[in-house]
N, C-alpha and C positions, 0 to 999 in steps of 0.2 A: 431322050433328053431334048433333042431339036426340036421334037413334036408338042413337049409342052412349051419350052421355048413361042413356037407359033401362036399357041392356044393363050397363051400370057400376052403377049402383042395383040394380037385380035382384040382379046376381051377389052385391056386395055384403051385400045383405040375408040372400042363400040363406046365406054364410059366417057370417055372422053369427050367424043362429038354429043351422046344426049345430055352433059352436063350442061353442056356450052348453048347447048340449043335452048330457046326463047319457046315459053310456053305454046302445045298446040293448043291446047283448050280454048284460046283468047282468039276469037272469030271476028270482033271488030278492029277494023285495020290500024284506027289512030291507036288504039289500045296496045295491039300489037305491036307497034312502031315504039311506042314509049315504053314498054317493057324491056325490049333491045335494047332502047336508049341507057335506060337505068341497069342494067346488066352489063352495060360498056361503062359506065360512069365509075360501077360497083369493081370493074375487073383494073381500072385505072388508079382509083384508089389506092387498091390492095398492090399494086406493083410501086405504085412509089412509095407508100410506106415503107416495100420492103428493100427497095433501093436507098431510101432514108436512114435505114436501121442496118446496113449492109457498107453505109458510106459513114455514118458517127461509130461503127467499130472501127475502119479505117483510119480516120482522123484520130482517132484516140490512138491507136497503135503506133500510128506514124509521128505522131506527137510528145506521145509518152503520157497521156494524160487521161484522165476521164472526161466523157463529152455524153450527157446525159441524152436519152434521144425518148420523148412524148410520142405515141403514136396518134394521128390524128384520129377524132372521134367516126367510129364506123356511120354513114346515112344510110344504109340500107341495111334490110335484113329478107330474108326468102319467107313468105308466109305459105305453111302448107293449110290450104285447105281439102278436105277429109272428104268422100260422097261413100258415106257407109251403106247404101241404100241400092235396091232393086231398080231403080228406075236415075238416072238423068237428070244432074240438076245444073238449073239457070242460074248463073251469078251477074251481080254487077255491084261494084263496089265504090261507092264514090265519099269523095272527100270533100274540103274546101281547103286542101291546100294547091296551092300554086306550082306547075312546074316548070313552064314556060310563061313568058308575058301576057301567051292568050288561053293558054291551056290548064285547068286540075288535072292533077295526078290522079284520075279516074281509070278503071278499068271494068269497061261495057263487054256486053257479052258473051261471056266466060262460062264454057259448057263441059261440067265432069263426068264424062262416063260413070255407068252403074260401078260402086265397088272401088274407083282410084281415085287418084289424089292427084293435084295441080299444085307446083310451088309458083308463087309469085311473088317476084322482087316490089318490096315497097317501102317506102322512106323509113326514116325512126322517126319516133316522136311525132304521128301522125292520127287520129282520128277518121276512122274509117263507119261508114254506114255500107252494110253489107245485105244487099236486098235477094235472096234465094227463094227459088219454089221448084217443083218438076214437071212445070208445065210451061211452054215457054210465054205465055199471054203474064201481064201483069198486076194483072186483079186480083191474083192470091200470092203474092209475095210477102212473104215475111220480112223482118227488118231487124237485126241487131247490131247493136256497137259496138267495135274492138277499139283496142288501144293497141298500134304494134309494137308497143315497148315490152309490151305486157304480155303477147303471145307471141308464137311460133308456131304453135300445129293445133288449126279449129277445123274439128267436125262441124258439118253441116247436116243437120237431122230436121226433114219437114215434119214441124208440129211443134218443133221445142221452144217457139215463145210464144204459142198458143198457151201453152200447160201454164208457162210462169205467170201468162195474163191472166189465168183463173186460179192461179193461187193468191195473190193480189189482187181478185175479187174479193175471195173467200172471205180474204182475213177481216 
């Protein structure tokens, strides 16, 4: 019983630290740095909400009354992107939104091993241009647009808006 006891702690622990930890994938430093950032912002949030909503059932109880509690609107959300592929691919994903006075909310590059997947914290209601290839020069970069309201887990497949651009010939 102690021994799985142990093995439950362990695991525990291990999940613990790679949740918290801030993408390896992101190789550029300011990238890297504002990812933290938005991972602290995102983990500050989520506590005072829940201290908000832990402190209006208080007042209600102590009161005797109902005390209706809003939670504030989530700004981030984790985008997974997918490398379902044999080979290594280049991201970099920029925006035009602002996240400091001199900085977008950009993140330059971002390298997925063959086969896994990177999650990466990024605002809501955001417009992203996401430029991928598997080779790190930028002469064959592909280019499409997400919306992250609108997604959470994008494959990235080199070719797939080649194909759409020559269907869109076609027609």
């Amino acid at each position: 019983m102690k021994k799985n006891q142990t093995h439950l702690l362990i695991f525990c622990t291990v999940l613990l630290f790679t949740s918290c930890a801030a993408p390896q994938y992101i190789h550029d430093t300011s990238s890297y740095e504002r990812q933290k950032e938005l991972r602290a912002n995102r983990s500050g949030n989520v506590f005072v909400d829940i201290m908000s909503g832990v402190g209006s059932v208080f007042v209600a109880a102590m009161l005797d009354c109902e005390v209706d509690y809003v939670p504030s609107d989530q700004e981030f959300k984790k985008l997974k992107l997918v490398n379902p592929t044999n080979d290594t691919l280049y991201i970099n994903m920029l925006t035009d939104l602002v996240w400091d006075n001199e900085n977008y909310c950009d993140f330059m590059d971002i390298r997925i091993p063959p086969k896994l997947n990177c999650k990466v914290m990024v605002p809501m209601h955001a417009a992203y241009h996401l430029y991928f290839s598997n080779t790190p020069e930028s002469e064959d970069d592909e280019m499409i647009q997400i919306y992250t309201t609108d997604v959470k887990r994008f494959t990235l497949t080199p070719g797939m808006t080649l194909e759409a651009d020559t269907s869109t010939q076609e027609k």
